[in-house]
Structures are given as structure tokens and as C-alpha cells.
N, C-alpha and C positions, 0 to 999 in steps of 0.2 A: 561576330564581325572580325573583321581581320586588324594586323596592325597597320597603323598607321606609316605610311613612308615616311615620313617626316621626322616624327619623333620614337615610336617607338609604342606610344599609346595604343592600348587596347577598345578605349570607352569612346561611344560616339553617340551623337545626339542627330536626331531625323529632324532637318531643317526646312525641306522642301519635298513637294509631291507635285509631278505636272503630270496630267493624264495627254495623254495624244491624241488631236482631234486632226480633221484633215488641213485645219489652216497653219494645227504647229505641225503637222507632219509636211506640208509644203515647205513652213519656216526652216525644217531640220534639210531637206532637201537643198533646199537655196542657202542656208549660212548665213539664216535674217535671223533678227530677234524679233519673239523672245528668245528664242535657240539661242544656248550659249557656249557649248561643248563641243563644235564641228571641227576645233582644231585640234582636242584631245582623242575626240573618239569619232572622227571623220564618218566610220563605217555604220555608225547607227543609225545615220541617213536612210541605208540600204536595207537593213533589217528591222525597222522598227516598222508597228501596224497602228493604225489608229485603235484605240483602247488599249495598249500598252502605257507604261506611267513610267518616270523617271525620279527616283528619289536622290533626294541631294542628304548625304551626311557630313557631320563637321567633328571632325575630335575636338573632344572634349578641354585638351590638352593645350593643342597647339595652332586650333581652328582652320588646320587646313581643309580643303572639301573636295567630297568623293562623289560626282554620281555615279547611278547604277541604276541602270536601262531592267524593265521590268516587264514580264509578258503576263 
């Protein structure tokens, strides 16, 4: 894993998994929730498929959190 921008922290903990179905892939389209990352990563909208997954990690550290869009 990388470091953390935050702190500097290397260690993160896997907090969430959401796999893509077609109602959160519409959710990620429209900027509805559950969708919650449309202002971070606006563009996953555009390249996500249904049966891709997004995991949410949190440093250990400093508990900021990272998703990362998954094929």
C-alpha cells in the first residue's frame, strides 16, 4: 500500500467492499447515494462496469480514507 497523504503512515486496514451492480452503477452516474466519492473521483462514473468493487481503506494511523475502484 502506499503512504498515507495525511500522515505519512504506511499500515491500512480494508474497511469497505461495495461490488457494482446496475442500481449503484446508475447511483455513481447520478451522484446519489450510496455513491459517495463523485466529488473525489468524479471520473469513475465513466469507467466503472457492473462487477467491478470499490474498496474503502483507512490508515491505521490517522484514519483518513482511500477508495480504490477495482476491475
Amino acid at each position: 500500500m502506499v503512504k498515507c497523504t495525511k500522515c505519512g503512515n504506511e499500515k491500512w486496514a480494508r474497511i469497505s467492499d461495495v461490488t457494482i451492480t446496475d442500481n449503484y452503477l446508475k447511483a455513481m452516474k447520478e451522484n446519489l447515494p450510496p455513491y459517495q466519492y463523485g466529488i473525489e473521483h468524479p471520473e469513475w462514473a465513466n469507467i466503472a462496469r457492473v462487477g467491478n468493487y470499490i474498496i474503502g481503506y483507512q490508515c491505521k494511523k490517522c484514519n483518513f480514507i482511500v477508495p480504490e475502484l477495482c476491475y
